[in-house]
C-alpha positions as CSV (number, residue, x, y, z in Angstrom):
1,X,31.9,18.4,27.4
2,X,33.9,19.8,30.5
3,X,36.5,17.5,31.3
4,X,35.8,14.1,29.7
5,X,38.2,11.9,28.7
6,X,38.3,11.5,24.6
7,X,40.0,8.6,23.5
8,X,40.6,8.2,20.0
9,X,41.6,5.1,17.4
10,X,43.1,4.4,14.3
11,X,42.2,1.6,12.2
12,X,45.1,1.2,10.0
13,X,44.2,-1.4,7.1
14,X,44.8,-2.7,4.1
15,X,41.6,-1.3,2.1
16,X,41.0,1.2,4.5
17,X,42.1,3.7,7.5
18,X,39.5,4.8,10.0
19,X,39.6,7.7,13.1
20,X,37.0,7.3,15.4
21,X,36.6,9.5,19.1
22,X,34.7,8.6,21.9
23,X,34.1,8.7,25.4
24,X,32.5,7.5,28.3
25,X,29.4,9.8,29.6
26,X,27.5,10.5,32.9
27,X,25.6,7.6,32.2
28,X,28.6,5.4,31.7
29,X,27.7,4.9,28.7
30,X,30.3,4.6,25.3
31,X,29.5,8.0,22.9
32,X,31.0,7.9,19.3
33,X,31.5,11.7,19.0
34,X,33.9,11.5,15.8
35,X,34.3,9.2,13.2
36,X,36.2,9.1,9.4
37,X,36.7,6.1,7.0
38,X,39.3,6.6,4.4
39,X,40.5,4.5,1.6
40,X,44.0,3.2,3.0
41,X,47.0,3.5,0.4
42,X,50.2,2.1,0.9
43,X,49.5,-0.6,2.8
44,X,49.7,-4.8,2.0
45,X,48.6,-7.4,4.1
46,X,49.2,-5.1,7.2
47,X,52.8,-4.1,6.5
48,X,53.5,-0.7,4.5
49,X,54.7,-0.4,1.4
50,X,54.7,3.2,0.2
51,X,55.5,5.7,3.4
52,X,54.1,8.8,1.2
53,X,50.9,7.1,0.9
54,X,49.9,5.7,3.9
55,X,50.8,8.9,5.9
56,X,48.7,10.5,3.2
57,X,46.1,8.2,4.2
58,X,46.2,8.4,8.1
59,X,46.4,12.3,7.6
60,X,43.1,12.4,5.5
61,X,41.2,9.8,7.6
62,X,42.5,12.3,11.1
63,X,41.3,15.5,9.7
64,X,38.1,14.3,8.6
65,X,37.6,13.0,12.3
66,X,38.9,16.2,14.0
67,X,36.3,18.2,11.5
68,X,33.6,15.6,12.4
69,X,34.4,16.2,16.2
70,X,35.3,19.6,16.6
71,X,38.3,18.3,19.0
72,X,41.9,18.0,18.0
73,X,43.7,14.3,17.7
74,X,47.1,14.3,19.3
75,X,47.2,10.6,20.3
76,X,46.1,7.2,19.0
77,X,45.2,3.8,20.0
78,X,46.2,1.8,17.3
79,X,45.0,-1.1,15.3
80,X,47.5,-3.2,13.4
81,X,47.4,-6.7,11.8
82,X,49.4,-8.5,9.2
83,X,51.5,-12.0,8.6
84,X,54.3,-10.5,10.7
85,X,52.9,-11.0,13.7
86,X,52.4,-14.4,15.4
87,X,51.2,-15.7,19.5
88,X,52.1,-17.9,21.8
89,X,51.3,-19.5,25.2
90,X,53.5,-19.6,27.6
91,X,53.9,-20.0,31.5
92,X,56.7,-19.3,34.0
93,X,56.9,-19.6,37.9
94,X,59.0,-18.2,41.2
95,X,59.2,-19.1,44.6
96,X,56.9,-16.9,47.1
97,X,59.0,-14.1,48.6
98,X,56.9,-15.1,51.9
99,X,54.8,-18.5,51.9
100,X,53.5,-17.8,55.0
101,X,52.3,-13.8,54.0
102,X,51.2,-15.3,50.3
103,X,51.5,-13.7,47.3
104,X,51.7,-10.1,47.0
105,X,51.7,-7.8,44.1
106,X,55.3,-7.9,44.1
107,X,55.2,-11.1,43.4
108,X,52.8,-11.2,41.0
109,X,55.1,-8.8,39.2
110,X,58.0,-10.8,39.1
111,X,56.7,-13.5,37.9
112,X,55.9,-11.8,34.8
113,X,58.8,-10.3,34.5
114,X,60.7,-13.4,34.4
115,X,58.5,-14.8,32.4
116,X,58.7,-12.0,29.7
117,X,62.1,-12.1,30.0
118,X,63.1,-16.0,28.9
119,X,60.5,-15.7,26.1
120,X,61.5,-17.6,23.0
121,X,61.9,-14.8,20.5
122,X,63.3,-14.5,17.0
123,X,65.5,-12.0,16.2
124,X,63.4,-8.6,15.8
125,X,60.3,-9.4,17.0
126,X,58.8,-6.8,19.7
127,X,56.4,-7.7,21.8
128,X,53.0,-6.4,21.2
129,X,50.7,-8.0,24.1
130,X,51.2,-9.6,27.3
131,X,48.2,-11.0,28.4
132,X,48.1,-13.0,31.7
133,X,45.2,-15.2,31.2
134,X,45.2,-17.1,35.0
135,X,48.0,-18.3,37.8
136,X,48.6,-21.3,39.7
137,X,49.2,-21.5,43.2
138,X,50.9,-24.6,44.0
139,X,48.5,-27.2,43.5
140,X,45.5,-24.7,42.8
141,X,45.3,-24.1,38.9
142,X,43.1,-21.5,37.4
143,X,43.7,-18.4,39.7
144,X,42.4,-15.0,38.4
145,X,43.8,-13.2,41.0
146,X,46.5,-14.8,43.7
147,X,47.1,-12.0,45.7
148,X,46.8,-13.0,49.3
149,X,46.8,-16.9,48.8
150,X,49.7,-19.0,50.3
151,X,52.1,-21.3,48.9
152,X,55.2,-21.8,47.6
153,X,55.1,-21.6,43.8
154,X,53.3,-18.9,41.8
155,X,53.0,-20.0,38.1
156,X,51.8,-17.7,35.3
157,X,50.2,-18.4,32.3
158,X,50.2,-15.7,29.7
159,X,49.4,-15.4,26.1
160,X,51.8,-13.3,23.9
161,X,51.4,-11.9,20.5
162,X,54.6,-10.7,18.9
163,X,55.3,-8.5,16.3
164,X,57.9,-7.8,13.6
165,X,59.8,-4.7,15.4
166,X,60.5,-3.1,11.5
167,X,57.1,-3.2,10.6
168,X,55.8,-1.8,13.5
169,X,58.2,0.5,13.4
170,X,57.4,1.5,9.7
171,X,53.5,1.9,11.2
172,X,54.7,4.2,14.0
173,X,56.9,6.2,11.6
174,X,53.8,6.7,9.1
175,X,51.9,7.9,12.4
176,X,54.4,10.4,13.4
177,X,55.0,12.0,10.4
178,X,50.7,12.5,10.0
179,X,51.9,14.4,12.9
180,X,50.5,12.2,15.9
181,X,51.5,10.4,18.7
182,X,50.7,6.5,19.2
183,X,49.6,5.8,22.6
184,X,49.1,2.0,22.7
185,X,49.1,-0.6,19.9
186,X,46.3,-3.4,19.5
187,X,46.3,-6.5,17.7
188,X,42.8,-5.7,15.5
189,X,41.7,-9.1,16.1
190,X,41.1,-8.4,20.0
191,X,39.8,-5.2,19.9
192,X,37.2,-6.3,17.3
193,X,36.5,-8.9,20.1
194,X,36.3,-6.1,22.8
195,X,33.1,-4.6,19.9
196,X,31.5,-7.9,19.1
197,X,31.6,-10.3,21.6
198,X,29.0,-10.6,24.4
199,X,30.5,-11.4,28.1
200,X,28.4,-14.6,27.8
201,X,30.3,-15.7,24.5
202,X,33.7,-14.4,25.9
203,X,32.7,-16.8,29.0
204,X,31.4,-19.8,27.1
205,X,34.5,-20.1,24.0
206,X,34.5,-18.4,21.0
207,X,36.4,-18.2,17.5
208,X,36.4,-14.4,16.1
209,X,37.5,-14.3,12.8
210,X,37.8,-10.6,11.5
211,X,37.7,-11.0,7.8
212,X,39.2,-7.3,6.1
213,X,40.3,-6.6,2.9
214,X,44.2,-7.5,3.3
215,X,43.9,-10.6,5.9
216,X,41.8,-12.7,8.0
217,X,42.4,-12.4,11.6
218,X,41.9,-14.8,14.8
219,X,41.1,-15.0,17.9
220,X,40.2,-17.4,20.1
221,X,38.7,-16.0,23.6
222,X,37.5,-19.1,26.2
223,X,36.9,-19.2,29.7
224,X,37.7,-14.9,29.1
225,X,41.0,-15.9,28.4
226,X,42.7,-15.1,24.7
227,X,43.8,-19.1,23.7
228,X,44.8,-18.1,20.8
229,X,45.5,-15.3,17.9
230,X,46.5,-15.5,14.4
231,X,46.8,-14.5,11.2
232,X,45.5,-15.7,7.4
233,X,47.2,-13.5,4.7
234,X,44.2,-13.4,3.0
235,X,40.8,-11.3,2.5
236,X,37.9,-9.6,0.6
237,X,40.8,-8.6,-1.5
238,X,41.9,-11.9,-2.9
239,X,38.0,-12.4,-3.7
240,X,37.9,-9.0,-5.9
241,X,41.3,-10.2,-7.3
242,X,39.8,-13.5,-8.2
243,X,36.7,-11.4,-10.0
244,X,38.8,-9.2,-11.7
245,X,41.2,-12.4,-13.2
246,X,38.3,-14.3,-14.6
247,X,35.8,-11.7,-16.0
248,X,39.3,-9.5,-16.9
249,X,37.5,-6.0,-15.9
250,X,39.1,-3.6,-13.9
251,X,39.8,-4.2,-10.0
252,X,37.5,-0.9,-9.5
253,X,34.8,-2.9,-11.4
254,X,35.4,-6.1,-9.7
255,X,35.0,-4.6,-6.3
256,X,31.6,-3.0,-7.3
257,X,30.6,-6.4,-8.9
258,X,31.6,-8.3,-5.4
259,X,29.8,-5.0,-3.9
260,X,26.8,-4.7,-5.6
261,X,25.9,-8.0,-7.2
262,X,27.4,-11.0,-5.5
263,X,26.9,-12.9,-2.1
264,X,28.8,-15.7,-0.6
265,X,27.5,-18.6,-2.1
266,X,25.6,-19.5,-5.4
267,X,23.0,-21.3,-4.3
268,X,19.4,-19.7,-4.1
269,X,20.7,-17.1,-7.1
270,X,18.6,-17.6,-10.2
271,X,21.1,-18.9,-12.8
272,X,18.8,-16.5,-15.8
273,X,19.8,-13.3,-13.7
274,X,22.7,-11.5,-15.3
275,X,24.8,-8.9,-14.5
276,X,27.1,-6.4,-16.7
277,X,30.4,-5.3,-17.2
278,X,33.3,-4.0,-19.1
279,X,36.1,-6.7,-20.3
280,X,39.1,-4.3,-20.4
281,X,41.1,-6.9,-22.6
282,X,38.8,-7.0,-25.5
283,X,36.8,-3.5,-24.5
284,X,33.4,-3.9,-24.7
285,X,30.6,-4.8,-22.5
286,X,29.7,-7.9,-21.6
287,X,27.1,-9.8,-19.3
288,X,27.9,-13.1,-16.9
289,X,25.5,-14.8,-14.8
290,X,25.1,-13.3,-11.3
291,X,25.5,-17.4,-10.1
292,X,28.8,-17.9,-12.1
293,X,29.5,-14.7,-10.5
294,X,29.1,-16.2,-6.9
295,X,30.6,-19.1,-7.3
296,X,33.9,-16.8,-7.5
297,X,33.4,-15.4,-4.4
298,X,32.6,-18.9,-2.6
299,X,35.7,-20.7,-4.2
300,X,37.6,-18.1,-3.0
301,X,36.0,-18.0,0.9
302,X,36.2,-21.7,1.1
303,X,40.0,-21.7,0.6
304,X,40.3,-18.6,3.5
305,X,38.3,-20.9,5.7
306,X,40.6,-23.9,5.1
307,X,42.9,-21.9,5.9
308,X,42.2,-20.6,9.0
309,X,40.9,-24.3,9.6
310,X,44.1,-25.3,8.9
311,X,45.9,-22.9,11.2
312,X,43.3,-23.9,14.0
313,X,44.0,-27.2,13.4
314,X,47.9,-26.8,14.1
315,X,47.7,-25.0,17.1
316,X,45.2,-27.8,18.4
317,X,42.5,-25.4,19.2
318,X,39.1,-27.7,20.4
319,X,36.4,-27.5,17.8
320,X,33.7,-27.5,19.7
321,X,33.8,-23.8,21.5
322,X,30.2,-23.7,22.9
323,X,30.1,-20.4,21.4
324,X,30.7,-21.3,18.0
325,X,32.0,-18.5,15.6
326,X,31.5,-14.9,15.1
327,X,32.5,-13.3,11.7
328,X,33.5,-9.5,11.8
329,X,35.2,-7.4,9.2
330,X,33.9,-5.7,6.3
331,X,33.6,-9.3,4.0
332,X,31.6,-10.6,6.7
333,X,28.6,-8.1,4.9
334,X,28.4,-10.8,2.0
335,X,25.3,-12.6,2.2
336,X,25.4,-16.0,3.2
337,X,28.8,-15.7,4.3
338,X,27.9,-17.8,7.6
339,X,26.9,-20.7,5.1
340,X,30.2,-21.0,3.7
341,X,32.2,-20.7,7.3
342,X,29.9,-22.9,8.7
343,X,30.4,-25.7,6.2
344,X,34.0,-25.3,5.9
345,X,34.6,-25.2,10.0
346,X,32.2,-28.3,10.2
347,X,30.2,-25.3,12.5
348,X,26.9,-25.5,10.8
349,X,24.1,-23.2,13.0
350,X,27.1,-21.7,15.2
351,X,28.2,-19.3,12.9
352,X,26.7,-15.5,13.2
353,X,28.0,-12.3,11.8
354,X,28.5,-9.4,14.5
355,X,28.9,-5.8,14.4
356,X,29.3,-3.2,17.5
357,X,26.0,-2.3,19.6
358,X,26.9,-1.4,22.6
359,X,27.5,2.4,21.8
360,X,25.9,5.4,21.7
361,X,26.4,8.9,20.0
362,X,26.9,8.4,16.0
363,X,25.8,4.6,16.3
364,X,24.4,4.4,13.0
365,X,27.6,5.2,11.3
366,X,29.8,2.6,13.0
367,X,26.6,-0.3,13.0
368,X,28.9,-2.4,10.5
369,X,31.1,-5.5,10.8
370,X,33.5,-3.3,8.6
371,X,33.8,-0.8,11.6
372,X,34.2,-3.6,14.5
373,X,38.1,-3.0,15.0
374,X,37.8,0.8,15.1
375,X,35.0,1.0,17.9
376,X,36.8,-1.6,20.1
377,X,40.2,0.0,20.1
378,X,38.0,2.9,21.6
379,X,35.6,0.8,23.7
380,X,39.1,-1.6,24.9
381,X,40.8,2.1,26.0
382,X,37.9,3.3,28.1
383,X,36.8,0.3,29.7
384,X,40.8,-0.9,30.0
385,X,39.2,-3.8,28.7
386,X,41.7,-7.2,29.3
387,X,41.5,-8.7,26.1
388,X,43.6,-5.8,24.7
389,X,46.1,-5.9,27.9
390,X,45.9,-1.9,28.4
391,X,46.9,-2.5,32.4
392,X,49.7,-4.3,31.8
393,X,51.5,-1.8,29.5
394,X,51.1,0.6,32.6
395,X,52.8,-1.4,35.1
396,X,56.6,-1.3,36.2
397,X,57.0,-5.0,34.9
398,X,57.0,-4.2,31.1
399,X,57.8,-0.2,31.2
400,X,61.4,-1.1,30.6
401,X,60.6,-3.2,28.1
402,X,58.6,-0.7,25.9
403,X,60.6,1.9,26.7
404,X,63.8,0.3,24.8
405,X,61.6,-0.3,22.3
406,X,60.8,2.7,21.9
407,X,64.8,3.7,21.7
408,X,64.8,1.2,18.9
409,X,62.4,2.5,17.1
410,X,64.2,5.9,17.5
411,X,67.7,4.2,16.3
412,X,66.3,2.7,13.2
413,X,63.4,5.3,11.9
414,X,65.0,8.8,13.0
């Protein structure tokens, strides 16, 4: 493979942890070279909860890569999510070093910078993306790139996510003791949208929503610029939980039922069809209609998309995205799914389910919605894709800033 760059990512989720390698060929082209799903343990709604366990996790999802591969991991790009971490939009301006010479990079640095730097922050919250979605030049709004133009006022607009600095912390720790460096770390939500989302949709306005086991998370890409990002604590888990409470079986069994038997909505599902199961409360088997059984599984989805309704609702985000929505996440594989989101955004007919495609190598075994976040933080590191921000951790104006974070980290988890 000579001298090819391999990039690797980890997935680091609630139900599950996955490794992936790649890298771009002759062709310029994405190859999947590597690539491990493991069941993720010590994890809860993004944030850990048992150290032991989820480096146990990360270590068994690595090796499995590296034996897929044949090529060593000794960094990551990382994919975190959880209700610790929120966005916001913000903008912030300078005067032109020289009006009459227009802006310069300099300039275009400094305005970040200052920006960054009276950012309303709570107390231990890192930041986790800066993402400069246009500038304004004066008068002239909607500036991708303002090098070179003249005037007197350069004006960012930039959309941050933050981060809880302990949980991230406890995520970085968990990587380090697997014995692995993280490079970068994504918000899952947009590097799902680097592996879904067509540069048409990305153009035209579009809600992701990357439903996982643990949470449900948002992004809301328009014009190519990220609008907004969030964060529902809630998943395909809740919907096994649900299973599990009713029928009172085991939450092994309840995941096979939602697996195996169910789909997103009752209707179609021939009320005489049956399934079986074991009721661990009185221990025997039992049968309950496969429609009963679905209904479980809609009740619960309609109340994660009121939520996320509800959250999109807040942050005033305009309903009628040309693009519509885009489910991801491994919940998105429940049949009818788009039926359900589609009724409960008031979206009916603009609701599709996505999975990557634009790969190469071991395609097959990433073709899934489930496996969306893991290709993208590989397809967002090659292609230094802008969604996930990679050029802007590389630059002088926020190398300060991660470095001290880095010394925080150091303080509080060494």
């Amino acid at each position: 493979m000579g001298k090819k760059r391999i990039v690797t990512g980890l997935d680091i989720g609630t139900t599950k942890i996955c490794a992936i390698q790649g890298y771009i060929d002759d062709k310029d082209q994405i190859n999947i070279i590597g690539f491990a799903p493991r069941p993720s343990y010590g994890l809860r709604c993004g944030k850990v909860v048992d150290i032991e366990q989820t480096v146990a996790s990360i270590q068994s999802a690595v090796q499995a890569c590296e034996e897929n591969s044949g090529y060593r991991i000794r960094e990551v790009f990382v994919g975190i999510a959880g209700n610790h971490v929120r966005s916001l939009n913000v903008s912030g301006g300078i005067e032109i070093a020289n009006p009459q010479r227009g802006v310069t990079e300099e300039d275009r640095r400094k305005v970040i910078q200052r920006t960054i730097e009276k950012l309303p922050r709570q107390e231990g919250e890192t930041i986790l993306h800066c993402i400069p979605n246009s500038y304004s030049v004066d008068d002239a709004h909607g500036v991708q790139n303002p090098i070179g133009m003249t005037g007197n006022q350069l004006t960012v607009h930039m959309h941050i996510v933050l981060a809880d600095t302990f949980s991230m912390g406890n995520i970085t720790r968990c990587i380090q003791r697997a014995g692995i460096t993280p490079r970068e770390t994504v918000l899952e939500s947009l590097a799902s949208a680097v592996a879904t989302l067509t540069p048409e949709a990305r153009k035209a306005g579009v809600i992701l929503l990357d439903i996982g086991g643990g949470t449900t998370d948002i992004a809301v890409i328009d014009n190519d610029s990220v609008i907004f990002t969030g964060v529902v604590p809630c998943g395909g888990d809740n919907v096994t939980r649900d299973i599990y409470k009713v029928l009172h079986c085991s939450p092994e069994e309840a995941e096979n039922l939602k697996i195996r038997s169910a789909q997103a909505t009752s209707r179609g599902v021939d009320p005489t069809e049956v399934v079986e199961y074991t009721d661990v409360l009185a221990d025997k088997t039992r049968t309950v209609s496969r429609a009963f059984l679905c209904e479980i599984v809609e009740a619960q989805l309609e109340l994660i998309f009121t939520k996320v309704r509800d959250l999109l609702t807040a942050a005033r985000i305009d309903q009628r995205l040309k693009a519509g929505v885009v489910l991801t996440g491994g919940t998105a594989l429940l049949k009818g799914i788009e039926d359900v989101a589609g009724r409960v955004l008031d979206k009916s007919d603009e609701v599709v389910v996505r999975y990557p495609d634009c790969i190469h190598g071991l395609k097959n075994a990433v073709k899934s919605p489930a496996y969306s976040t893991c290709v993208g933080l590989v397809m967002g590191a090659l292609r230094n894709d802008p969604l996930v921000a990679y050029p802007i951790h590389h630059e002088n104006v926020v190398s300060r800033f991660i470095e001290r974070m880095r010394r925080i980290f150091d303080t509080y988890f060494y």
